[in-house]
C-alpha positions, 0 to 999 in steps of 0.5 A: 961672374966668371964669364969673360963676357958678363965681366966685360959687361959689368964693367962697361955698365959701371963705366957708363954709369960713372960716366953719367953720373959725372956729366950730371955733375958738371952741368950743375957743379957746386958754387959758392956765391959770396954776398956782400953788402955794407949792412950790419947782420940785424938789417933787413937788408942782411934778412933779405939775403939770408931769405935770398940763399934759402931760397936759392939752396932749395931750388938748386938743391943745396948746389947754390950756396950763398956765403954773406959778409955783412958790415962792409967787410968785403969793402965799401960799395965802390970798392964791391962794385970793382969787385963784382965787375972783375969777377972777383965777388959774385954778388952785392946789394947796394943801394942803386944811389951808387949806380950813378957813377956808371950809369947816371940815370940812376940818379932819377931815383934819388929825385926828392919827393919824387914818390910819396908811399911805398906803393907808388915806389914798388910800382915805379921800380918794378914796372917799365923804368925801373926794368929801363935801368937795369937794362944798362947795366950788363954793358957795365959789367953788372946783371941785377936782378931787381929792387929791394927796400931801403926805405924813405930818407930822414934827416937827423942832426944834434941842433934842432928839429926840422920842421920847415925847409929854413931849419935846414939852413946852415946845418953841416949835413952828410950826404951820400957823395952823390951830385943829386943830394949834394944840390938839393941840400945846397937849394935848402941852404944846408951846408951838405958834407959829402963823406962814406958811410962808415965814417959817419959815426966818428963824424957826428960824434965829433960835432965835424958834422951836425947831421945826416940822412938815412931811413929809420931802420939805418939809423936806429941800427947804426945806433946814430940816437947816441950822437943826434937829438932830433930825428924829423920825418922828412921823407925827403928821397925813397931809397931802395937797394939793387940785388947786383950779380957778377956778369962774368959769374953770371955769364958762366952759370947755366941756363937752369942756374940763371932761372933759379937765381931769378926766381929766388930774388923775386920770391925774396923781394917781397919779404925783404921789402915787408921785413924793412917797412916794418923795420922802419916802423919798429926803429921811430919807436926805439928811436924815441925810447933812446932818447931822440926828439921825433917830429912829422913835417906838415904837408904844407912845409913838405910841398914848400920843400918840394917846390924848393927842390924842383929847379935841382931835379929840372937841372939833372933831368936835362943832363939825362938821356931823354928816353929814360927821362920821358919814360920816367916821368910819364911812369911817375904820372901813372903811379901818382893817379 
C-alpha cells in the first residue's frame, strides 16, 4: 500500500473505526454494582440477588455486573441506607420496616394482621399502594425497584408456647427498633426490647431476652432453634424486603441501563418470592427436627389478637399522610374480598 492516497485512506478508516468502537464503549461502560444485604449466603434473600445479577449480566451482556456482600458486611441496614444515599454503595435489599425512618408510611406494611396469605400481600405490594410508596423515596436519595418476600412474622421465645395473646404477657420480646412493633407488642403486655439484628443471637443466649420475631426461614438460618423452645405460628406481621438502588448511581446510568435493571428485578421477583415461601415452609420442619416445640394459633385466638392490636394501628394511621392511608385501606378492602 504504497500510494499516498490509499494509506491516508487506510488510516482514516481505522481511525473512524476506533473512534466508533470507542463511542460504543462508553454508552455502556462496564460497572460493578455492590449489593448488600444483612442475610447469610443460604437465604432466599441472598437467592433472590444472585437470580438478580444473572439476569442482569445477561441483559447487559456481561457489562453489568453484581458484586453481593452478604451477612451485613457492608453494615447494617441504616448504616447501608447512608451508604447507598451518599453514592457510596449502588445497591441494598432491606426489609421495607427500615424505610419508616424516612418515609414513615412505610410502616403501613408493618400493621399486624393486616393481610392473611401470600396473595393478598403480593397484590397489595405490587399494585397501587405499594407503587404510592416507592414513589416517595427518589426525594430521599433512594430509586427501588420493587418487593421481594420476607415472609410472615412468628414469635419465638425459651418460656412457653404461645397460643393466645396473654401468653405474651410479661415476656422480654426483641423487636425490630420500629415504633409500630414496639406498641403492638406493649398492647399484648409483652415487655418488647428494641435491639439490631445482629446482636440477637448473644441475646437470647444469654436469657437478656426470652424471645423475638422473625419469619421461619430467618430463624432456622440464624440458627436461633439452639437457643429457643418454642416457635408459635403467629403470623403476627407479613413482612417483605425492598430491592433498593443509589439514586446518585442511578441518575448516571443509561436509559437502556435502567431498562435492564428494571427488567431484571421483576423477572427476579417472582423467583425469590417462590425460593422464600418454600424456604419458610422447609424451615418448620428443621425447626421441629432440632428440637423446638411448634404450634399453630387457632382462628378465634388470632381474631382475639387482631381486635387487641387494632387501637395500636388506628393511633399510627392517624399520624400518616391520609392520601396514602385512604389508598391503603380501601387496596386493603380489594385484595381482602
Amino acid at each position: 500500500m504504497n500510494h499516498p492516497l490509499l494509506r491516508r485512506t487506510a488510516l482514516a478508516l481505522a481511525t473512524v473505526t476506533a473512534l466508533g468502537g470507542a463511542a460504543q464503549a462508553q454508552t455502556t461502560p462496564e460497572r460493578t454494582l455492590r449489593f448488600g444485604h444483612l442475610n447469610n449466603a443460604d437465604h432466599p434473600v441472598s437467592f433472590g440477588v444472585k437470580r438478580f445479577a444473572e439476569l442482569l449480566a445477561a441483559k447487559s451482556g456481561g457489562r453489568m455486573k453484581v458484586q453481593e456482600f452478604p451477612s451485613s458486611q457492608l453494615g447494617n441496614e441504616m448504616q447501608q441506607q447512608s451508604a447507598l444515599q451518599g453514592g457510596v454503595q449502588q445497591m441494598s435489599a432491606p426489609a421495607t420496616t427500615s424505610l419508616a425512618g424516612i418515609v414513615k408510611e412505610f410502616g403501613l406494611i408493618d400493621f399486624p394482621f393486616s393481610v392473611a396469605s401470600f396473595a393478598q400481600a403480593d397484590a397489595l405490594l405490587d399494585g397501587a399502594f405499594g407503587q404510592a410508596l416507592l414513589a416517595r423515596l427518589p426525594e430521599k436519595g433512594l430509586v427501588a425497584l420493587g418487593y421481594w418476600d420476607l415472609g410472615f412474622r412468628n414469635v419465638t421465645n425459651s418460656r412457653r408456647a404461645i397460643t393466645k395473646p396473654e401468653d405474651l404477657d410479661g415476656l422480654k420480646l426483641r423487636v425490630i427498633p420500629n415504633p409500630v412493633f414496639i406498641e403492638t407488642f406493649k398492647a399484648f403486655k409483652a415487655n418488647p426490647v428494641p435491639m439490631p439484628f445482629a446482636e440477637l443471637y448473644g441475646a437470647l443466649e444469654s436469657k437478656a431476652v426470652d424471645g423475638q420475631e422473625n419469619p421461619f426461614a430467618v430463624i432456622a438460618s440464624n440458627k436461633f432453634f439452639e437457643v429457643q423452645k418454642h416457635v408459635s405460628a403467629t403470623n403476627h406481621v407479613y413482612a417483605a424486603n425492598i430491592v433498593l438502588v443509589s439514586k446518585k448511581f442511578w441518575d448516571q446510568l443509561t436509559p437502556a441501563e435502567q431498562k435492564w435493571m428494571h427488567e431484571a428485578a421483576d423477572e427476579s421477583r417472582g423467583y425469590q418470592r417462590q425460593v422464600s415461601r418454600a424456604a419458610a415452609q422447609k424451615a418448620v420442619g428443621e425447626l421441629q427436627a432440632k428440637g423446638m416445640q411448634y404450634n399453630e394459633l387457632s382462628p378465634a385466638e388470632q381474631a382475639r389478637m387482631r381486635a387487641i392490636a387494632k387501637p395500636v394501628t388506628e393511633k399510627f394511621a392517624a399520624s400518616y399522610d391520609p392520601v396514602l392511608v385512604k389508598l391503603y385501606n380501601d387496596e386493603l378492602a380489594k385484595v381482602q374480598k
